[in-house]
C-alpha positions as CSV (number, residue, x, y, z in Angstrom):
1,X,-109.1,-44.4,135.7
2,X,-106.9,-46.2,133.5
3,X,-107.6,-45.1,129.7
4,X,-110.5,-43.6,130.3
5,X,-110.2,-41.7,127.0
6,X,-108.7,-44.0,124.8
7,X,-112.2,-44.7,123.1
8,X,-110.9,-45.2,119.0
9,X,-108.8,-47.8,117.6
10,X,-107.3,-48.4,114.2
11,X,-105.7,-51.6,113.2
12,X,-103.3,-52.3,110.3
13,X,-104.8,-55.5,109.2
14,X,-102.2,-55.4,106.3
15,X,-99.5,-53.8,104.6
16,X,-100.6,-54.7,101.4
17,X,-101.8,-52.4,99.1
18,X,-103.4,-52.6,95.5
19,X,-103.0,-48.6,94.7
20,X,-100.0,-46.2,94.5
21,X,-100.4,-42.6,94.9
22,X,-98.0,-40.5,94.9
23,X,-98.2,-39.0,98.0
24,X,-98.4,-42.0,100.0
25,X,-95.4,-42.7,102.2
26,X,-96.9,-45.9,104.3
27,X,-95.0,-49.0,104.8
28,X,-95.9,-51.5,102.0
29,X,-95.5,-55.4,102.4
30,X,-97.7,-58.7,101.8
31,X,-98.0,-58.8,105.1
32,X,-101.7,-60.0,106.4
33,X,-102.3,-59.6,110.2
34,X,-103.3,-63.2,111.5
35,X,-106.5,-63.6,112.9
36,X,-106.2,-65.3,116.2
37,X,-103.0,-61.9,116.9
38,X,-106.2,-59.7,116.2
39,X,-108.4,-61.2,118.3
40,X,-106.1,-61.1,120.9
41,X,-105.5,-57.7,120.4
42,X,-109.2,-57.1,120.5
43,X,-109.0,-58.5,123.8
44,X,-106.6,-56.2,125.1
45,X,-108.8,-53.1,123.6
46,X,-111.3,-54.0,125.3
47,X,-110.1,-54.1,128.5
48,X,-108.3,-50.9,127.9
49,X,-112.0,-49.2,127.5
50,X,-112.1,-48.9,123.5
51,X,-115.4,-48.5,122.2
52,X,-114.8,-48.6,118.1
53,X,-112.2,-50.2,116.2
54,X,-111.2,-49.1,112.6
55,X,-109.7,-51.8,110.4
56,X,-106.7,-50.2,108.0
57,X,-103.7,-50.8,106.3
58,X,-103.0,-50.8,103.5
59,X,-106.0,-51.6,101.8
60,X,-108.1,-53.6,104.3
61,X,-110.3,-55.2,101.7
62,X,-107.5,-57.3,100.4
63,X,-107.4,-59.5,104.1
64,X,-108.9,-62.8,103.1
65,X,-110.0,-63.0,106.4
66,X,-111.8,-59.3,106.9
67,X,-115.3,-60.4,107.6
68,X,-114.4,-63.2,110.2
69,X,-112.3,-59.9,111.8
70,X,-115.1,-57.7,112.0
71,X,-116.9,-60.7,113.5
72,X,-114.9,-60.4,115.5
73,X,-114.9,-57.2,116.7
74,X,-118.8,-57.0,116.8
75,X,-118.8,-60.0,119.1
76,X,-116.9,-58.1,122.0
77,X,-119.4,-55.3,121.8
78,X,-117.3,-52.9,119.7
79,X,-118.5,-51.0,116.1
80,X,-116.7,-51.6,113.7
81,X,-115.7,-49.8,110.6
82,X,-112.7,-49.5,107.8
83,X,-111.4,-46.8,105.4
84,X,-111.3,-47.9,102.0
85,X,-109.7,-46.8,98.1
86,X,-113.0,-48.8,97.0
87,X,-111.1,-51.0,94.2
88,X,-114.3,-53.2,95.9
89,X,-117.2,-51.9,96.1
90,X,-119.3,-54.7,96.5
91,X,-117.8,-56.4,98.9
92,X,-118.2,-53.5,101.5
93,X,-121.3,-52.4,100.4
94,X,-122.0,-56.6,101.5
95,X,-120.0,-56.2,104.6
96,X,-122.3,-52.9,105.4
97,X,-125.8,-54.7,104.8
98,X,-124.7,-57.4,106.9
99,X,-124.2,-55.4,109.7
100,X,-120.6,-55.9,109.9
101,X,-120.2,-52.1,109.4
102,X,-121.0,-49.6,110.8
103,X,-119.7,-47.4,109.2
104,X,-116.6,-46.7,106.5
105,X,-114.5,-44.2,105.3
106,X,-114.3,-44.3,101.1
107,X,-111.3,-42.4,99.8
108,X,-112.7,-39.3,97.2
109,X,-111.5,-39.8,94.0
110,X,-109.8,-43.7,94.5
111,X,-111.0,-47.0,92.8
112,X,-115.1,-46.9,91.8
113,X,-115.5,-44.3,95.3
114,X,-118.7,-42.8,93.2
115,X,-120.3,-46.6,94.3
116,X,-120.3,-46.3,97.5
117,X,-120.5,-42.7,98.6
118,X,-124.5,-43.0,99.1
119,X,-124.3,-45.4,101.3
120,X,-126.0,-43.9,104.7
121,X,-123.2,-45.6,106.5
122,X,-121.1,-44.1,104.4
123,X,-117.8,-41.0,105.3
124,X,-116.3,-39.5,102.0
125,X,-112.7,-38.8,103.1
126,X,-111.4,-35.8,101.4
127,X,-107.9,-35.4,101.4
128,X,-106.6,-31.5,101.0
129,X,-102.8,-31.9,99.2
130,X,-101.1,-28.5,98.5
131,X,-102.3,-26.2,95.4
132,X,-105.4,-28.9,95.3
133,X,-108.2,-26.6,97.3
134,X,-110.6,-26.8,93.7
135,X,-109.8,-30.0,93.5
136,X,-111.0,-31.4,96.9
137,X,-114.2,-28.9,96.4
138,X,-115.1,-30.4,92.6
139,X,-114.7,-34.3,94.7
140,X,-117.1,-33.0,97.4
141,X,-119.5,-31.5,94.9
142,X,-119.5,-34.8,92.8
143,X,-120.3,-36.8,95.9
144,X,-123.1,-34.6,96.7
145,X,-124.7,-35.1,93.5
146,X,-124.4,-38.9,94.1
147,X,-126.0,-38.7,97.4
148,X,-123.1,-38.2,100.0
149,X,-124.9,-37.2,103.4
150,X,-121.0,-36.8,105.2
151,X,-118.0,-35.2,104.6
152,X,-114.2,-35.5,105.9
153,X,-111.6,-33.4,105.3
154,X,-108.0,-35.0,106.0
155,X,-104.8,-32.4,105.9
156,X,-102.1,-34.3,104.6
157,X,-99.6,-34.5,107.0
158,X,-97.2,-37.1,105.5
159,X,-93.1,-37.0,105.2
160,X,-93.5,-35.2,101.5
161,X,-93.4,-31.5,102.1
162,X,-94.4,-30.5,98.8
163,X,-98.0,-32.2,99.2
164,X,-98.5,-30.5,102.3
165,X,-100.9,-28.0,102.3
166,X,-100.8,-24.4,103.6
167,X,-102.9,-23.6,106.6
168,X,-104.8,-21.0,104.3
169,X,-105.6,-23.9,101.8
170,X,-106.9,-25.7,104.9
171,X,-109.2,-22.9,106.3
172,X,-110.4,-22.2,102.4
173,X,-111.0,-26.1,101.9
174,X,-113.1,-26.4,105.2
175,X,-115.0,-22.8,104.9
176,X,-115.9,-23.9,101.5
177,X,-117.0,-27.1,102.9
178,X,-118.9,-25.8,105.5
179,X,-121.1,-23.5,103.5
180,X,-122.1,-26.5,101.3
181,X,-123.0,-28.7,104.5
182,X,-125.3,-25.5,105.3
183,X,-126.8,-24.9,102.2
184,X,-127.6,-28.6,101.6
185,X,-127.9,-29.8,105.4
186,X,-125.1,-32.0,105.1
187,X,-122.8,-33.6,107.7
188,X,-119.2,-31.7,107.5
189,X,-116.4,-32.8,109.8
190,X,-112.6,-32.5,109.8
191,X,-109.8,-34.7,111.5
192,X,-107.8,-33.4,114.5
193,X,-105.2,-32.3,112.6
194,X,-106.9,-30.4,110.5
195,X,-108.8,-28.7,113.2
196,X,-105.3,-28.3,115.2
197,X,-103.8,-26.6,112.0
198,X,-106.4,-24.3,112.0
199,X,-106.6,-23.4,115.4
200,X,-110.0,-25.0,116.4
201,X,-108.5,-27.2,118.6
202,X,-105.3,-27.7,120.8
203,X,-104.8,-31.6,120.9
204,X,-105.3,-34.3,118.4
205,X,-104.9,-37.7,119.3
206,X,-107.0,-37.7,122.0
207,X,-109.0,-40.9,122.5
208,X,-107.7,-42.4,119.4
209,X,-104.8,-45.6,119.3
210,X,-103.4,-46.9,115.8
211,X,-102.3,-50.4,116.2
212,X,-99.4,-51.8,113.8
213,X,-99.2,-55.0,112.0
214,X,-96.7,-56.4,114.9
215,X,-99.0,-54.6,117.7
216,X,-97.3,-51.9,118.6
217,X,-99.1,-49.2,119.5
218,X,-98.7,-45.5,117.7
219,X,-100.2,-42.5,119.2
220,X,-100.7,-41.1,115.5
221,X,-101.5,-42.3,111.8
222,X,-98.1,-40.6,110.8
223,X,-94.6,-40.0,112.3
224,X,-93.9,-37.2,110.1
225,X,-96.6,-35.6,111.9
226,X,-95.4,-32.3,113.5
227,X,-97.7,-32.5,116.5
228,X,-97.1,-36.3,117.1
229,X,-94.8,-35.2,120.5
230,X,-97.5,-33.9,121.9
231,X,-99.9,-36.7,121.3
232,X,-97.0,-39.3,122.4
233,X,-96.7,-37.6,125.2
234,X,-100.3,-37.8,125.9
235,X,-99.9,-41.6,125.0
236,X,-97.6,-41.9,127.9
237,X,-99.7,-40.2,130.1
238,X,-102.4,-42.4,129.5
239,X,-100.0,-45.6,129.9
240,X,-99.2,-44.2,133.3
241,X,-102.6,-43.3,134.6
């Protein structure tokens, strides 16, 4: 069955980008995605079997054009949702209440996060950098306090070797996380890389597709990744089914 587990797609909408940190090794540009390309990459989702498409960049907030795309994407049957550094809150938190979202992924610590972490549609990303385990936990605390229901931690796993954290700092990170989910019945999740890093898992990738500006199609968020062989390789596979 052809892609029968290719279920999650994200799409750089942009390269544009109205934050720098300084871990961040992404292609920036002011490049905007044209709608009618994304539509007719929608198309080809679709038919591939996707089931929930993820709108990136960048910043995908800054793409005149954003709520016409997820339009877009709700038309063809698909949910819809978006990570953001929430430099604009209001405009996702309008995108939400329409019904245009899902569900989105605010970046702890970026822009005016604190805004829009109690959402109920709402995913605060944490992301673990080296020697920053107190750090990630003091974010996760301060979203709880503002009503965050579900938390993400994110291993870096970028080009820069000296943000990337050790797998101890992981397993303390998500163990740390984990008690506070039990104590305060909170939703606590981790990305495939994270779990692969820590031994929970022994694929990442699986069922997910990041789509480039210019439509090519990446197996993983990050080609520094050291496991993005192995989830090319399952790429392929799934190209040759």
């Amino acid at each position: 069955m052809k892609n029968e587990r290719l279920r999650l797609a994200s799409v750089e909408i942009t390269e544009q980008c109205n934050n720098r940190c300084p871990y961040c090794d992404q292609r920036k540009s002011e490049l905007f995605m044209p709608v009618a390309q994304f539509c007719n990459l929608l198309d080809e989702l679709a038919t591939d079997g996707t089931e929930a498409v993820a709108l990136g960049g960048g910043e995908p907030t800054l793409h005149p054009a954003l709520p016409d795309m997820l339009r877009a994407v709700r038309e063809r049957g698909l949910r819809t949702g978006l990570t953001t550094n929430a430099f604009n809150p209001p405009l996702v938190l309008q995108l939400a209440d329409q019904g245009l979202l899902e569900s989105f992924g605010v970046s702890g610590g970026k822009g005016e996060w604190l805004r829009l972490v109690s959402h109920p549609r709402a995913i605060v990303n944490l992301l673990l950098l080296r020697n920053s385990v107190n750090e990630t936990i003091r974010q996760a605390a301060t979203a709880v306090r503002r009503g965050a229901k579900c938390l993400l931690l994110l291993g870096y796993k970028g080009a820069r070797p000296e943000f990337r954290p050790s797998t101890a700092e992981l397993s303390d990170a998500y163990t740390m996380l984990n008690m506070l989910g039990r104590k305060l019945d909170l939703t606590i999740a981790a990305d495939d890389y994270t779990r692969r890093r820590l031994g929970l898992t022994t694929t990442c990738g699986e069922g997910f597709l990041r789509m480039r500006i210019d439509g090519t199609r990446e197996p993983c968020c990050f080609g520094s990744c050291e496991f993005r062989c192995s989830s090319a390789s399952y790429l392929l596979k799934l190209r040759l089914d």
